[in-house]
N, C-alpha and C positions, 0 to 999 in steps of 0.2 A: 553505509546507508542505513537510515533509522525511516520504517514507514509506521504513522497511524493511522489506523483506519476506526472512525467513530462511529457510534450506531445513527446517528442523525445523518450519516452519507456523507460527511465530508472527509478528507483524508490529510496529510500531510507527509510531506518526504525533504528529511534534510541526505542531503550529500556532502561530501568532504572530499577531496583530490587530494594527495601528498603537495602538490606543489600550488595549494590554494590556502590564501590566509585564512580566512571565513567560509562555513559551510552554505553551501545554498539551500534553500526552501521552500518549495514547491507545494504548493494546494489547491485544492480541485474538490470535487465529488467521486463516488465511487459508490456503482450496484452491479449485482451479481443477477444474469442474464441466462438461466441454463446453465452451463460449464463454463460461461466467461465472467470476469471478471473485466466490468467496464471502467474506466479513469480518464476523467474530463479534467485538464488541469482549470485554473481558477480565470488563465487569459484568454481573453476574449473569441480569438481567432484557433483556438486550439482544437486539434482534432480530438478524437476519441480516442483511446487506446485500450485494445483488447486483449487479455491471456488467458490462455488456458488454464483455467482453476480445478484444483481436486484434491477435496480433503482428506486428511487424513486419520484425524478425527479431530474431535469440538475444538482441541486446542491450536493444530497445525494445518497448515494447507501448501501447498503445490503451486509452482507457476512454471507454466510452460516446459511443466517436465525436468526445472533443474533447479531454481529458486523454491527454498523453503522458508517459511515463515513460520512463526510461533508467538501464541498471545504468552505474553507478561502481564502476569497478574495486577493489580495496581495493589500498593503498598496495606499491608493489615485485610486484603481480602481471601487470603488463601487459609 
């Protein structure tokens, strides 16, 4: 699973299954709420989905206590 999260609030998440030819792609919005981390996907009918966010510093953060994240730098900015 590859997520983006842009500064303009929008986000994207590709997923991939072993037994899936094509990954799927999933977009929405996303802001941060106190400790949660809020993600609206992009469909109409979609609820909210909330986690437990807690950084760990500027570059990494926490979800729900067992998902880690980490910013990759974009190409020539480090």
């Amino acid at each position: 699973m590859t997520v983006t999260y842009k500064a303009d609030g929008t986000f994207s998440r590709e997923t991939q299954f072993a037994y899936e030819a094509k990954p799927r792609t999933t977009n929405g919005k996303w802001r941060i709420e106190g400790n949660n981390l809020i993600e609206t996907d992009a469909e109409k009918d979609s609820e909210p989905m909330s986690s437990v966010i807690k950084f760990i510093n500027k570059d990494k953060f926490e979800l729900n206590g067992f998902m880690l994240f980490e910013r990759i730098p974009e190409a020539g900015t480090r």
